[in-house]
C-alpha positions in Angstrom: 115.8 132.1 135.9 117.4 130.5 138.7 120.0 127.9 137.7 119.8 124.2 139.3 122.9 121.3 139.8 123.1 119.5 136.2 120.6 117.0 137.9 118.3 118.9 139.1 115.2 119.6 136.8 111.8 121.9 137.4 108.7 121.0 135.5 105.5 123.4 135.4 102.1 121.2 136.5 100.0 124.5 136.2 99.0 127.6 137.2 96.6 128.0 140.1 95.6 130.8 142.0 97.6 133.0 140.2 100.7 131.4 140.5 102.5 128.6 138.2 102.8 125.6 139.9 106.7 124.4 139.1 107.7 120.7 140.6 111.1 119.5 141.2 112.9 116.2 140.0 116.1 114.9 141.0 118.1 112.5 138.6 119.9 111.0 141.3 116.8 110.1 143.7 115.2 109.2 140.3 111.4 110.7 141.6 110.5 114.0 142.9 111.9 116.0 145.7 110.2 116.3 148.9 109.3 119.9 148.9 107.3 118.7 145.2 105.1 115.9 146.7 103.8 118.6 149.1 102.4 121.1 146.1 101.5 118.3 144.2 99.2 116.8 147.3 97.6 120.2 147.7 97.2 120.9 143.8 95.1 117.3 144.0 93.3 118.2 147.1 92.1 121.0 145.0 90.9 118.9 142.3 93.7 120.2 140.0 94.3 118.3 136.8 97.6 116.5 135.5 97.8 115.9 132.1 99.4 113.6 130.3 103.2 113.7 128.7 102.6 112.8 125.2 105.4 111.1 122.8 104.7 112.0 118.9 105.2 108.7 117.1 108.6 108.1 115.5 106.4 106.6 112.8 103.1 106.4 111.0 100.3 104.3 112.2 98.5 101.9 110.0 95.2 101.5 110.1 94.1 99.0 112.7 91.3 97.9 110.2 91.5 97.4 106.5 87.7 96.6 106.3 87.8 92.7 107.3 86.8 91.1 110.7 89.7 89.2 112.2 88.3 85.7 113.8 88.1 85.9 117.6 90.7 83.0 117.9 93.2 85.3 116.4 92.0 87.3 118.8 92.6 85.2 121.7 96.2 84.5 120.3 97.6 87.8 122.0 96.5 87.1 126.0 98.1 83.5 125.4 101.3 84.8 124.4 101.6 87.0 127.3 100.3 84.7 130.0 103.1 82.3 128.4 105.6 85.1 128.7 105.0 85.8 132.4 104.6 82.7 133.6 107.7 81.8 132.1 109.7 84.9 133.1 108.4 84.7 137.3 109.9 81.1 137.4 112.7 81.4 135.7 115.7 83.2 138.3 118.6 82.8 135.5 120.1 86.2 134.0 118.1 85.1 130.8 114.7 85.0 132.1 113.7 88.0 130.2 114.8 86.5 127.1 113.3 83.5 127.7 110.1 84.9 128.5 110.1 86.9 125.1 111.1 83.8 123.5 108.0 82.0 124.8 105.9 84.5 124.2 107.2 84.3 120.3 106.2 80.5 120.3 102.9 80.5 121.9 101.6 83.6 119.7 103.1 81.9 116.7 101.5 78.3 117.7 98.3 79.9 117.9 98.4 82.2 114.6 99.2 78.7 113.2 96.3 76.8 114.5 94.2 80.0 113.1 95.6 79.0 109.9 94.8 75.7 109.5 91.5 76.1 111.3 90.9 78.3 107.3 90.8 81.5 110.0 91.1 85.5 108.1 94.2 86.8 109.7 94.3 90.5 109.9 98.0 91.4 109.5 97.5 95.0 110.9 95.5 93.7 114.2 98.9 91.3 114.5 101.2 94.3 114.0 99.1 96.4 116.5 99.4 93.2 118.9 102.8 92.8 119.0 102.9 96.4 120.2 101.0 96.1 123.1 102.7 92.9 123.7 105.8 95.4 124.1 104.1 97.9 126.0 102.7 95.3 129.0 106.2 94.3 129.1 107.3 97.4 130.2 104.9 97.0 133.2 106.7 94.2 134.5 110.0 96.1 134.1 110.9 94.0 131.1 111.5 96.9 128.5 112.9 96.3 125.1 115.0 99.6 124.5 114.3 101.4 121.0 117.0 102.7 119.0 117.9 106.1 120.3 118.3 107.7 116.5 114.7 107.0 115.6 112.9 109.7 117.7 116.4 112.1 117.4 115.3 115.0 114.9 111.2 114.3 115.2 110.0 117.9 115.1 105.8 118.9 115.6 105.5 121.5 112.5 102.1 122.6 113.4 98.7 121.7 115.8 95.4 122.6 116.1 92.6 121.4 118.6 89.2 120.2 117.8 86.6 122.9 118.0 84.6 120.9 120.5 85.7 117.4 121.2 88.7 116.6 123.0 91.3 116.1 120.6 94.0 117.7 118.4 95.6 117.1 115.4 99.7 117.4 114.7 101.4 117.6 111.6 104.7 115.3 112.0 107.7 114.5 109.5 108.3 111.5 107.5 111.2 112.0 105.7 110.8 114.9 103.5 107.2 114.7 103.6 104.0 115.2 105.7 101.2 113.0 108.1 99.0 114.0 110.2 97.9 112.1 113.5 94.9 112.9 115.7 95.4 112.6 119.4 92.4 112.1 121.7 92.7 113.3 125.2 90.2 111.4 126.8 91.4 108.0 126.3 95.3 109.1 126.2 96.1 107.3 122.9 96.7 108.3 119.5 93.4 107.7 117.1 94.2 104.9 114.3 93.2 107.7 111.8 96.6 109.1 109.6 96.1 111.2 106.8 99.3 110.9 104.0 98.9 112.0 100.4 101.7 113.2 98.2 101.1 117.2 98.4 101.8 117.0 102.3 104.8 118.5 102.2 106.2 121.7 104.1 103.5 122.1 106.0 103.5 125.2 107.9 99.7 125.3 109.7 96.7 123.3 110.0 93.4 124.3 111.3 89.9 122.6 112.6 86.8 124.7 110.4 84.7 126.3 113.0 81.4 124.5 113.6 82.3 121.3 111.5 85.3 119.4 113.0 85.2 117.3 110.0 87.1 119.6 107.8 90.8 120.0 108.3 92.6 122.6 106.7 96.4 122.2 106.3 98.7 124.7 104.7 101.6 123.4 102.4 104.1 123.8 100.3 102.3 123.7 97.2 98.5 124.7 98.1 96.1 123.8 100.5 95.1 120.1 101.4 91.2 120.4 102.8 90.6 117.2 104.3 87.0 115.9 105.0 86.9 113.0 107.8 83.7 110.8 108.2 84.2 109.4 111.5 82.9 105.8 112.2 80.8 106.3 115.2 78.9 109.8 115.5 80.9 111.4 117.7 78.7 113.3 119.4 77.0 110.1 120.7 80.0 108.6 121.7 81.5 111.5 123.3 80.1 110.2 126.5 81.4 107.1 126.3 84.9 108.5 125.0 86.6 106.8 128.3 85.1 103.6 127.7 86.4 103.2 124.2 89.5 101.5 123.1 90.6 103.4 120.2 93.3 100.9 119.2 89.7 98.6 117.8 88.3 101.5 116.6 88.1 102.1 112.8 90.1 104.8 111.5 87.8 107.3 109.9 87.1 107.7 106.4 88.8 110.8 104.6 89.2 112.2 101.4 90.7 115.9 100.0 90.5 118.0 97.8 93.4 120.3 96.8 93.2 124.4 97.0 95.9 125.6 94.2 96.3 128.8 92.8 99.2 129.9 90.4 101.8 131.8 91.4 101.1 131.0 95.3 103.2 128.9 96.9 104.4 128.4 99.8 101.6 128.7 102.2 102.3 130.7 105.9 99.5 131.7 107.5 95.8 130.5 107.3 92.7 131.7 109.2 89.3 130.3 109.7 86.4 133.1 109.4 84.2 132.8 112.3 81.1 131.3 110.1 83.4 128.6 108.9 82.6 129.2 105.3 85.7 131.2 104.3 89.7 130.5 104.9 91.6 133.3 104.5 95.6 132.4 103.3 98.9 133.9 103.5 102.0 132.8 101.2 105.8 133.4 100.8 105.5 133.9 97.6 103.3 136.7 97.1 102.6 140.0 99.0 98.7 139.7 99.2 96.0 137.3 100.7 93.5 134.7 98.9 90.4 134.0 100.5 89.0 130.7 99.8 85.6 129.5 99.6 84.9 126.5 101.4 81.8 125.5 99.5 82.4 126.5 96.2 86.4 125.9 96.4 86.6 129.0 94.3 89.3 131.9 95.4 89.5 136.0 95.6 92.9 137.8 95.4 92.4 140.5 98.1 94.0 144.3 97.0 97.6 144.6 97.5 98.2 147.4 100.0 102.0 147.6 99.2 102.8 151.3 98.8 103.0 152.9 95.3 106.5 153.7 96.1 107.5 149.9 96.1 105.0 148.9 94.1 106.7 145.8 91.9 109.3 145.0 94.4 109.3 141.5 96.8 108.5 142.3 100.3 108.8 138.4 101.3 105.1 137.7 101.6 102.5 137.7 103.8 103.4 136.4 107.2 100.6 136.3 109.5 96.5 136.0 108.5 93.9 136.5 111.7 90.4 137.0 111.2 88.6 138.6 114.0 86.1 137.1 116.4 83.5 139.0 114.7 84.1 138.6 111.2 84.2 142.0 110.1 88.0 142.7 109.9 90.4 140.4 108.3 94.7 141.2 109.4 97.0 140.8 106.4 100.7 141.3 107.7 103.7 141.2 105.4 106.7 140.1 106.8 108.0 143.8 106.4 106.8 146.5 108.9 103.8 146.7 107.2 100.1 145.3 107.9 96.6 145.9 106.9 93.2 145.4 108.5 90.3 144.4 105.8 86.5 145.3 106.6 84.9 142.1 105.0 81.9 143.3 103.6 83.6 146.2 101.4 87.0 144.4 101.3 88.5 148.4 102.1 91.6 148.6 103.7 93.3 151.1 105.8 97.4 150.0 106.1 99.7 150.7 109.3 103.6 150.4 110.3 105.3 149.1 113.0 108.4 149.5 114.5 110.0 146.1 113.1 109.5 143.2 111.4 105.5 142.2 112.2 105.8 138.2 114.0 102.3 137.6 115.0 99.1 139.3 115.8 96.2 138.7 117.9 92.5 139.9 118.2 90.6 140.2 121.5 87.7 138.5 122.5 85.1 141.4 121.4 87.4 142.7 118.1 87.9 146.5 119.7 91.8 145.4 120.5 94.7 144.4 118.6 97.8 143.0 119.6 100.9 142.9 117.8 104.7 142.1 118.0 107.3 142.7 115.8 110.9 142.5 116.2 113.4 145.2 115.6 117.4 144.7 116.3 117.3 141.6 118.3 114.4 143.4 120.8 110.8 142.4 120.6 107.7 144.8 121.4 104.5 144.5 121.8 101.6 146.9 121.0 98.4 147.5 121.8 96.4 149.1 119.4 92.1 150.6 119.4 90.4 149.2 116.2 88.2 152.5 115.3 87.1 154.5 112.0 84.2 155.1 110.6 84.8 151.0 108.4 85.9 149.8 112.2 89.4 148.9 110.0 91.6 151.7 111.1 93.4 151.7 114.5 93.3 155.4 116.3 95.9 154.8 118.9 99.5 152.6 119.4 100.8 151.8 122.5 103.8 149.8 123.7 103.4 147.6 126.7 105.6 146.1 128.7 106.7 142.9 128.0 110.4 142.1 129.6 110.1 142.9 132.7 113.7 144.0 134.6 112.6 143.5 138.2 112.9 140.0 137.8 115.8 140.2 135.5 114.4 139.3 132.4 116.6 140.4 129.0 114.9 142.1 125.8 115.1 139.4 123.2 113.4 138.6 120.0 109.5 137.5 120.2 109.1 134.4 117.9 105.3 133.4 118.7 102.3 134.8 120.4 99.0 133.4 121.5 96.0 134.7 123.2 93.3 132.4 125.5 89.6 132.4 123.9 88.5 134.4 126.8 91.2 137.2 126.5 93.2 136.5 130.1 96.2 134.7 128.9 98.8 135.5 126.7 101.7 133.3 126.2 104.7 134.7 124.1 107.5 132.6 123.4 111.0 134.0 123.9 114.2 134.0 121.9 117.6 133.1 124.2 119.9 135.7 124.3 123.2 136.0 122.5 125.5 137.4 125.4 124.2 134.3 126.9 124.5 131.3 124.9 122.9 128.7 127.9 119.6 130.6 128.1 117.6 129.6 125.2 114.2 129.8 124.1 111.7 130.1 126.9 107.7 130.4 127.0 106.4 133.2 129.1 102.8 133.4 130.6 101.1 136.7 130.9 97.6 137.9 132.8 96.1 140.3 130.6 93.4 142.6 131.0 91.9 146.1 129.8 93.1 148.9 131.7 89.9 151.2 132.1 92.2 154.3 132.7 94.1 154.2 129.4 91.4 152.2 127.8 94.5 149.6 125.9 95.4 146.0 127.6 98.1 145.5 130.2 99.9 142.3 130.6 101.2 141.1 134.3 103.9 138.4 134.1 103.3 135.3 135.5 106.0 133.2 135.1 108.2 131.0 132.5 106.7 127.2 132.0 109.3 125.1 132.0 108.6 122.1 129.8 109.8 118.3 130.5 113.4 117.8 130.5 115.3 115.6 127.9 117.3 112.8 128.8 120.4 112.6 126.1 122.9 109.9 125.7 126.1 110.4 125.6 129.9 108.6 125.1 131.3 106.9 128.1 133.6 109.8 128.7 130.8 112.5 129.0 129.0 113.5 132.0 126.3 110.4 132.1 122.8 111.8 132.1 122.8 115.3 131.4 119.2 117.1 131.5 118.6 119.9 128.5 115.9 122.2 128.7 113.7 121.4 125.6 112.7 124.5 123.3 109.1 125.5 122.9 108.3 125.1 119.3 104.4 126.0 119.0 101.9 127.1 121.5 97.9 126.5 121.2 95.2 127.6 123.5 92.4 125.3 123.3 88.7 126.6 122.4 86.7 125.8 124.9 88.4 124.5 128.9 86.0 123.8 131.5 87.2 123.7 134.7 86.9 121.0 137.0 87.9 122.7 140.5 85.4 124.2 142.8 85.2 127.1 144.1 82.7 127.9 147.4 81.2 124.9 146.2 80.3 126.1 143.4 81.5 124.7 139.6 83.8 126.5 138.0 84.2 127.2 134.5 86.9 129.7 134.5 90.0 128.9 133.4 92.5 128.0 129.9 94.5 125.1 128.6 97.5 125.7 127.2 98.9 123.1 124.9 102.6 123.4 123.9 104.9 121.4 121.5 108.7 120.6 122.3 112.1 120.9 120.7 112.3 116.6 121.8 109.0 115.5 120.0 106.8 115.8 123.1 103.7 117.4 123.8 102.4 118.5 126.9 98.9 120.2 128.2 99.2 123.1 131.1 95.7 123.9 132.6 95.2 127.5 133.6 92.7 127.6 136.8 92.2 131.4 137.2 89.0 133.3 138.4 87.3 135.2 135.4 87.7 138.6 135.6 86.3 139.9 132.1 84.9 143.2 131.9 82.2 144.5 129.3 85.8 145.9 127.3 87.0 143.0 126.5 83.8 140.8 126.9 83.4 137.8 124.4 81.2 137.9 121.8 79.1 135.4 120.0 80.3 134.4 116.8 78.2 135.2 114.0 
């Protein structure tokens, strides 16, 4: 990585053509530099997408409807307080214009919430609390911003996400406290949905994920169990999908949910869950024991899948599953330990065939078509991938291991540990997130993009570096005496492909469909959305299949 003046900050847009598109920003100038409004004019020429920067909430929504119609002269209350402010605020030249202006606004909105009153009007106290915020929020257009206390968004974390299976939204699970909510985001109109799901047993969550085929059931993976959530949305969404940009989700209802709790004793702790491609069953992993539970979504009733610990430590701890991933197919299920050793289940027999790696197994990943397996594990500070050939007469043992190359020296890139790994829908993009090194305490955790592909010759998958995405930068305070200003790089927390991308570049004037969108979550509570714009180059080896 090449290392830029204390002011100086790079910012990945995309990747197009092969090649991540990185932007530069100067502090000082407060914009962009000139050599980034040049890539930026020919990534739009090209129809390239920006998408937005997204700020998790430092606190829970509330409902923006709690069942009652507010009175349109409440209604009209909000544009007359801001009229009042502005008008006030552009004739007024003093130093306290922009405190007189909130002032005015204060007496106006509160004259006519009066007038409401005595007029025998319904107030609707969470339409006034969601006014007052966008009363804030058209302030900051006119450059009269209220600064929020720095300490509330210091220490907001994004514990897991997971997109919708076919609309375009995703939900996070966000800290309150010690405990749990999860907020939907919906990319279309840029705003967080009015929809908050809180209940007692949300806490430690780990992973949540969207059932295949039904985006009404939300499965999220505590401390305790597993809350399965069942959302009723208020207007059919796939009617309204076309209208998505026309909608102003702050009046929308928030949707109707209710769960139901998955508990079995002695498991705790939940890791790892995995959707089976039919959506009926969810596969589980947890700390506290050293085998799987399938779950029936239907029934809610569970199977304990065979413990594949060897008979030499049978009755010992190995620390519990780490890592559930049911392939595209549905006929092998991946149960991985968080010792060196994993399993692959055929799902029809529930037979087993167990395997070692090198180190400690972090995360696994199927290809498109189920004939590949990739896996890295970590072993004295050094991560690996391999590649492995899912064979056998069950199609649950792997014939062959191979290491590829993931660190690559040419452009001076240092083994470190792998903490995450995620593979694109299609099977041409990996993205593996980086440990920093500890001879070098100032590079920390970085997210590298890889092309992947099947090599015919040695029939296993290569991966070609593309580059690191470099994620917004964070703007710290500090005391008088400190350097004013100082830029960190944020830390990628979580990375998530989503399902389904469709391109809207052309190519020989064609539509293009090609392509991935990477989301990824940051160490300062932000959330950002890298589109991938790549020509498909998928082979019959590691052709997508249709699920069953």
């Amino acid at each position: 990585l090449v290392k830029m003046s204390s002011h100086v900050f790079s910012v990945t847009v995309a990747e197009m053509d092969g090649v991540l598109l990185d932007v530069d920003g100067d502090k000082k100038v407060g914009g962009m530099l000139p050599s980034a409004e040049r890539k930026l004019l020919e990534y739009h020429q090209a129809k390239g997408a920006v998408y937005p920067l997204i700020q998790v909430p430092s606190s829970p929504h509330v409902n923006t409807k709690d069942g009652t119609r507010s009175d349109p002269l409440f209604e009209a209350a909000f544009p007359v307080a801001l009229m009042g402010a502005i008008v006030i605020t552009c004739y007024e030249s003093s130093t306290t214009a922009i405190l007189h202006g909130i002032i005015s606004g204060l007496i106006f909105f509160t004259a006519v919430v009066c007038f409401g009153l005595q007029q025998g009007s319904r107030i609707n106290f969470n339409q006034l609390k969601l006014y007052w915020n966008q009363y804030f929020r058209l302030l900051s257009m006119f450059g009269l911003h209220v600064e929020k206390d720095p300490k509330v968004e210091k220490g907001k974390t994004i514990d897991a996400l997971s997109w919708h299976p076919y609309l375009n939204r995703f939900a996070v699970a966000l800290k309150d406290g010690h405990a749990n909510y999860i907020a939907f985001y919906d990319m279309d109109t840029e705003s967080w949905l009015p929809t908050v799901l809180r209940h007692q047993f949300l806490r430690g969550v780990t992973c949540l994920k969207f059932q295949p085929f039904a985006g009404c059931t939300l499965a999220v993976g505590c401390r305790e169990g597993i809350c399965m959530w069942k959302l009723e949305p208020t207007v059919d969404p796939v009617n309204a999908l076309p209208q998505a940009s026309s909608v102003n989700v702050a009046e929308r209802s928030a949707d109707s949910a209710w769960m139901s709790f998955l508990r079995l004793s002695g498991f705790r702790l939940v890791t790892s869950i995995s959707w089976s491609p039919c959506g009926r069953y969810l596969a589980a992993g947890y700390e506290s024991r050293d085998k799987a539970v399938v779950w029936d979504a239907v029934s809610g009733l569970s199977s304990q899948l065979e413990s594949f610990t060897p008979l030499s430590v049978l009755g010992t701890y190995g620390g519990g599953v780490r890592e559930v991933c049911w392939s595209p197919d549905g006929n092998l299920l991946l149960v991985a330990l968080r010792t060196q050793l994993f399993a692959l289940y055929e799902t029809r027999s529930w037979s087993w065939h167990r395997h070692r790696t090198s180190g400690s197994l972090v995360a696994a990943c199927f290809s498109p078509n189920s004939r590949y397996l990739l896996v890295a594990s970590n072993s004295d500070g050094e991560g690996k991938v391999w590649s492995c050939i899912i064979s056998g007469k069950d199609g649950n043992s792997i014939s062959k291991f191979q290491q590829i190359e993931v660190f690559n020296k040419e452009q001076g890139m240092v083994p470190t540990s792998i903490l995450s790994m995620s593979w694109n829908r299609s099977g041409e993009r990996l993205a593996i997130t980086l440990a920093g090194t500890r001879d070098n305490p100032e590079q920390k955790h970085h997210l590298g993009l890889y092309l992947t592909e099947c090599d015919g010759r040695s029939n296993h998958v290569r991966l070609v570096f593309r580059g690191f995405i470099k994620g917004p930068p964070e703007l710290q305070r500090h005391e008088p005496s400190d350097e004013p200003g100082k830029l960190d790089d944020p830390l990628p927390t979580l990375t998530e492909f989503r399902p389904s991308f469709r391109s809207s570049m052309d190519h020989q004037n064609q539509p293009r469909s090609e392509g991935a969108l990477l989301t990824v979550g940051w160490s300062n509570g932000r959330i950002s959305s890298y589109p991938l714009y790549f020509p498909s180059l998928i082979g019959h080896l590691n052709a997508p299949i249709d699920p069953p």
